[in-house]
C-alpha positions in Angstrom: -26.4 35.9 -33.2 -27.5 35.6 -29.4 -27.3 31.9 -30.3 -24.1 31.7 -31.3 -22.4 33.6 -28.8 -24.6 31.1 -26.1 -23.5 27.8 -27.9 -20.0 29.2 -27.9 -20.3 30.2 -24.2 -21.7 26.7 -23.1 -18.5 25.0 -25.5 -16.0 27.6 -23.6 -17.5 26.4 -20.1 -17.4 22.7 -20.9 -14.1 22.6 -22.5 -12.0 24.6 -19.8 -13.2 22.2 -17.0 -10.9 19.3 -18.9 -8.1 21.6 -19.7 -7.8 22.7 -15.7 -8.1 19.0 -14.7 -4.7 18.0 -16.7 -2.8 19.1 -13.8 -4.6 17.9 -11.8 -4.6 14.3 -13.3 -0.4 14.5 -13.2 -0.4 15.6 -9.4 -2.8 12.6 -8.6 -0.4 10.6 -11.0 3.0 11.7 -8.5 0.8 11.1 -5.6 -0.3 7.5 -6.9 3.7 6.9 -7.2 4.6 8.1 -3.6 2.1 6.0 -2.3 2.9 3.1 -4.3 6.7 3.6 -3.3 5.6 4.0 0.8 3.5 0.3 0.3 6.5 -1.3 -1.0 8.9 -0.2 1.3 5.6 -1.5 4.4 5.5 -4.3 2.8 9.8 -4.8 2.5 9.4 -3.9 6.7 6.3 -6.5 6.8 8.6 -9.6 5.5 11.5 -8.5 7.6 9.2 -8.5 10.5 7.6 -12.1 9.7 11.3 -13.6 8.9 12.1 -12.4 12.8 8.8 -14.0 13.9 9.3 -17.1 12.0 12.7 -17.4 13.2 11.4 -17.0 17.2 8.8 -19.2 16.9 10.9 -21.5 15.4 13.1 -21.3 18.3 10.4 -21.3 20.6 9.2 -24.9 18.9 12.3 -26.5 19.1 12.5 -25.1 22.9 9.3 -26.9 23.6 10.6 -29.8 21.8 13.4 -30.2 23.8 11.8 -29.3 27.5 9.1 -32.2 26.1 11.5 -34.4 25.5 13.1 -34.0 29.0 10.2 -34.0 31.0 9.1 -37.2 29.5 12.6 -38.6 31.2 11.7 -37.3 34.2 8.6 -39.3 34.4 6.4 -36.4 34.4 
């Protein structure tokens, strides 16, 4: 009899450990999502960020380009 009430013991402590960690596993699930929605919108901000650098080094080039072009008239 002592047995039986041990072995169902042990199976009680076992089992509720799984059955606690369900809401657990649905809170990491929302959190997982809110993260995953706060990396997309970085990463939306990161390629808006590179397209402005892209577009100032672009006009930096052709700045260069065309103070190259005019020194090289000057004789320089």
């Amino acid at each position: 009899m002592k047995q039986l009430a041990a072995i169902a013991l042990l199976s009680l402590f076992t089992v509720l450990p799984f059955r606690a960690a369900e809401p657990t596993a649905a809170r990491q699930d929302e959190q997982l999502a809110a993260l995953v929605k706060e990396l997309q919108a970085q990463n939306a901000g990161i390629t808006q960020n590179q397209a402005a650098i892209e577009a100032k080094l672009s006009t930096l080039a052709e700045t260069v380009r065309v103070a190259r072009i005019y020194a090289s008239r000057a004789g320089r």
